[in-house]
C-alpha positions as CSV (number, residue, x, y, z in Angstrom):
1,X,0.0,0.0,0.0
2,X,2.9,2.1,0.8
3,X,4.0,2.7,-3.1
4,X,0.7,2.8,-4.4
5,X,-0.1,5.7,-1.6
6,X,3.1,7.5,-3.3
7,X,2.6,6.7,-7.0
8,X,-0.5,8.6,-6.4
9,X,0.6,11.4,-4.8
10,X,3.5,12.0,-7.3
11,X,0.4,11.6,-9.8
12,X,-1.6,14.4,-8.6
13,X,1.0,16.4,-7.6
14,X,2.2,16.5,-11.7
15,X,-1.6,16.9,-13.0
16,X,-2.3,19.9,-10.9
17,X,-2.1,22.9,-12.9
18,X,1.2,24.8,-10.8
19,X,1.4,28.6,-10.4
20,X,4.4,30.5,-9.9
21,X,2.8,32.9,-7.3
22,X,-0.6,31.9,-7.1
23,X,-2.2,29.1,-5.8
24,X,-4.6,27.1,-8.1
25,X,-7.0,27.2,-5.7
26,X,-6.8,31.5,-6.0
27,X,-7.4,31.9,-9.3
28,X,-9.5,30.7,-12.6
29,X,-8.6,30.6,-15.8
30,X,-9.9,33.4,-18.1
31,X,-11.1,30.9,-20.7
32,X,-13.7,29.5,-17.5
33,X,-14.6,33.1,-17.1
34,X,-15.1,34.2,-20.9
35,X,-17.4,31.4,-21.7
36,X,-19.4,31.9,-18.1
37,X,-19.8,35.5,-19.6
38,X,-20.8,34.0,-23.2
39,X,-23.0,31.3,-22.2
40,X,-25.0,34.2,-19.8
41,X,-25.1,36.8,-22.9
42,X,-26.9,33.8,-24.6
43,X,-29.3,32.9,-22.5
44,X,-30.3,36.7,-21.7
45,X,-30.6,37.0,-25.7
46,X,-33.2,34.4,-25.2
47,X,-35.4,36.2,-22.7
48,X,-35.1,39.3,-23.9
49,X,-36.6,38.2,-27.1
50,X,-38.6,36.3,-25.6
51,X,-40.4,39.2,-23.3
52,X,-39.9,41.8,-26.2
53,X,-37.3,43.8,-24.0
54,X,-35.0,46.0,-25.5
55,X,-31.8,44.1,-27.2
56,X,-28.6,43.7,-26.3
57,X,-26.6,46.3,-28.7
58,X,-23.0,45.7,-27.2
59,X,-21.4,44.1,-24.6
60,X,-17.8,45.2,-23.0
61,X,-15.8,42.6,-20.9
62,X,-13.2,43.9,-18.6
63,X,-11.1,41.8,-17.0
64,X,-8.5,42.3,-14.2
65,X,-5.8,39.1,-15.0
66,X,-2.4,38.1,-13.8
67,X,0.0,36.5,-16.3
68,X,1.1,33.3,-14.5
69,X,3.5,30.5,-15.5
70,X,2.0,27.3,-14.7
71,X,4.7,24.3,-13.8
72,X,4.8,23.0,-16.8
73,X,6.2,26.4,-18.2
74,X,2.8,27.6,-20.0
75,X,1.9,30.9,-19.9
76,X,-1.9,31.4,-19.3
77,X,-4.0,34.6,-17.9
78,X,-6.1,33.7,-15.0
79,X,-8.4,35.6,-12.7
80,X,-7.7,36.2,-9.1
81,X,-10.8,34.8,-7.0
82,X,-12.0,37.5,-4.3
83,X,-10.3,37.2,-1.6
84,X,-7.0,35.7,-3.2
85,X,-3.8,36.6,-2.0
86,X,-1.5,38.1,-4.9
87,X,0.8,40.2,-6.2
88,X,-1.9,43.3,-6.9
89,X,1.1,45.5,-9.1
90,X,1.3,42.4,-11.5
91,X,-2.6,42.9,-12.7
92,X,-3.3,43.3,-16.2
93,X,-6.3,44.5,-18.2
94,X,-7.9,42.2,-20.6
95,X,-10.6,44.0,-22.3
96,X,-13.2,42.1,-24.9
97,X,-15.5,44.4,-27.4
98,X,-18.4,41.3,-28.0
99,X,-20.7,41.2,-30.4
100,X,-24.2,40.2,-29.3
101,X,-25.1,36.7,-29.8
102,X,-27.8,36.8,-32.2
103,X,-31.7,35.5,-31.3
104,X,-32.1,31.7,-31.0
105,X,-35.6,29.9,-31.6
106,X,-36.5,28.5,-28.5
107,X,-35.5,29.1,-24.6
108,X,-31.9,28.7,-23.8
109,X,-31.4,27.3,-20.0
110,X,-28.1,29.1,-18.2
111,X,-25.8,26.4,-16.0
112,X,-26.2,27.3,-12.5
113,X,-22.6,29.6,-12.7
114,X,-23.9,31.8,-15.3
115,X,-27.8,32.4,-13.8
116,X,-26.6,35.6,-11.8
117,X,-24.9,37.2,-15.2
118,X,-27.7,36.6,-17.0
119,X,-30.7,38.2,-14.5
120,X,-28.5,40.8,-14.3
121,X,-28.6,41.5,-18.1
122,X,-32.2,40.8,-18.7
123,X,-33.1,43.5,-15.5
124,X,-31.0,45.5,-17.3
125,X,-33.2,45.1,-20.0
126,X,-36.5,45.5,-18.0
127,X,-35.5,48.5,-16.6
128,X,-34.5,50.2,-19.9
129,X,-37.8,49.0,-21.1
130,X,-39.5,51.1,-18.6
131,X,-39.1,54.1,-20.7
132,X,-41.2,53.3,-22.9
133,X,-44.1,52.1,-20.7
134,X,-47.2,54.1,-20.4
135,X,-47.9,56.3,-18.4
136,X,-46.0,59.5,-20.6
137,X,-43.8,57.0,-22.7
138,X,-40.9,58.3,-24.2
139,X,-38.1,56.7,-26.8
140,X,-35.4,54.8,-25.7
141,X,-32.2,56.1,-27.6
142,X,-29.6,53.7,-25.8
143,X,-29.1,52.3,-22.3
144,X,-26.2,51.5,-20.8
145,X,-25.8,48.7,-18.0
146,X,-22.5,48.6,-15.4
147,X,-22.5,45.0,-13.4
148,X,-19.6,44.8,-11.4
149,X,-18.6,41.4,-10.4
150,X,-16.0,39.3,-8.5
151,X,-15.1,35.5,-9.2
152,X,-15.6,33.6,-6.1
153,X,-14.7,30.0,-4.8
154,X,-17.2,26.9,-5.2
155,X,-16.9,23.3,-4.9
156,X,-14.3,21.3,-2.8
157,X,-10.5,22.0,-2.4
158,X,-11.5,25.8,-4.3
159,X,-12.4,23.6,-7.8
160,X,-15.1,25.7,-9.5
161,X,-16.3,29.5,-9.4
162,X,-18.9,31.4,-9.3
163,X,-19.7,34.6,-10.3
164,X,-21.4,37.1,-7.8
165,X,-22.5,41.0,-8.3
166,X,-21.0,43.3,-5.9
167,X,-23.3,44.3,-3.3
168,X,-23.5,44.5,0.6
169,X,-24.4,41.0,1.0
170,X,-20.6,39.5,-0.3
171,X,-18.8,38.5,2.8
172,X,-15.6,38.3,1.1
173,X,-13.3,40.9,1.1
174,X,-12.6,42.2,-2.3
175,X,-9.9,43.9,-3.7
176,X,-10.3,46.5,-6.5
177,X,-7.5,44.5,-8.6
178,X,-10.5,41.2,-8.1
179,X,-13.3,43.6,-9.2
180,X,-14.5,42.4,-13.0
181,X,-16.7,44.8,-15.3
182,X,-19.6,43.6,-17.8
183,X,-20.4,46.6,-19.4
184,X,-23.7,46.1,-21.5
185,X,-25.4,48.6,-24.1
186,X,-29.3,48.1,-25.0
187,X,-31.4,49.5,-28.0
188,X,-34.9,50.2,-28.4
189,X,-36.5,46.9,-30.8
């Protein structure tokens, strides 16, 4: 049992992903977070068209990554979970312009990691719909949507993330270099 105990240690110790600075546990890769983002700006398409809301005209990611070196010598941008201890002066800017996803037939179901994103958009969408709504309508020209979000931990041994708005009821304490912008712009239908 004694070599089998080690053969499987040295096993797990090579698979797991190895950061120069950062913990694995601390941070997500920014692939995991783009198609979180992607998968919610889908699903919002669909109930927005779905309810007749105002669309989705554009959609600005910005993204507060490090530039880590895993152990196998990769070099890969990842996301600092809230929280995280890290090197705050090594943060970098990713920024992603997105073009809307266009309408689907049929109701799109969001995983469980991407539901908060996506209320968020379609409220946004409700809420710019409200200027048109009787009593003394008026014309929507463009609205403009600001969520602020952090990537937290989820899952056992810090596997997984979810994504959480800012607001009073995050116990974590977050740090302005964790702090992730979806910037989203909606037009009248």
């Amino acid at each position: 049992m004694g070599k089998t105990s080690i053969a499987i240690l040295l096993c797990l110790a090579f698979a797991a992903p190895a950061w120069s600075t950062e913990p694995a546990a601390e941070v997500v890769a920014i692939e995991s977070v783009v198609k979180s983002v992607k998968q919610a700006l889908v699903v919002a398409q669909s109930e927005i068209d779905a309810e007749e809301l105002p669309t989705v005209k554009s959609a600005v990611l910005q993204l507060e990554t490090l530039y880590s070196t895993r152990g196998d010598g990769r070099k890969q941008l990842v996301i600092a979970k809230a929280g995280a201890a890290f090197d705050r002066a090594r943060a970098q800017k990713f920024v992603l312009d997105i073009k809307p996803p266009r309408a689907r037939g049929g109701p799109v179901s969001a995983r469980e990691l991407e539901e908060t994103l996506t209320q968020l958009i379609v409220t946004g969408a409700r809420s710019a719909a409200l200027v048109a709504a009787e009593p003394n309508s008026l014309s929507l020209t463009q609205a403009t949507a600001q969520w602020r979000f952090v990537v937290v931990g989820a899952g056992v041994g810090g596997l997984g993330f979810n994504i959480m708005p800012l607001s009073d009821a995050l116990e974590i304490a977050v740090d302005k270099a964790s702090v992730q912008i979806l910037t989203i712009g909606y037009e009248a239908r």
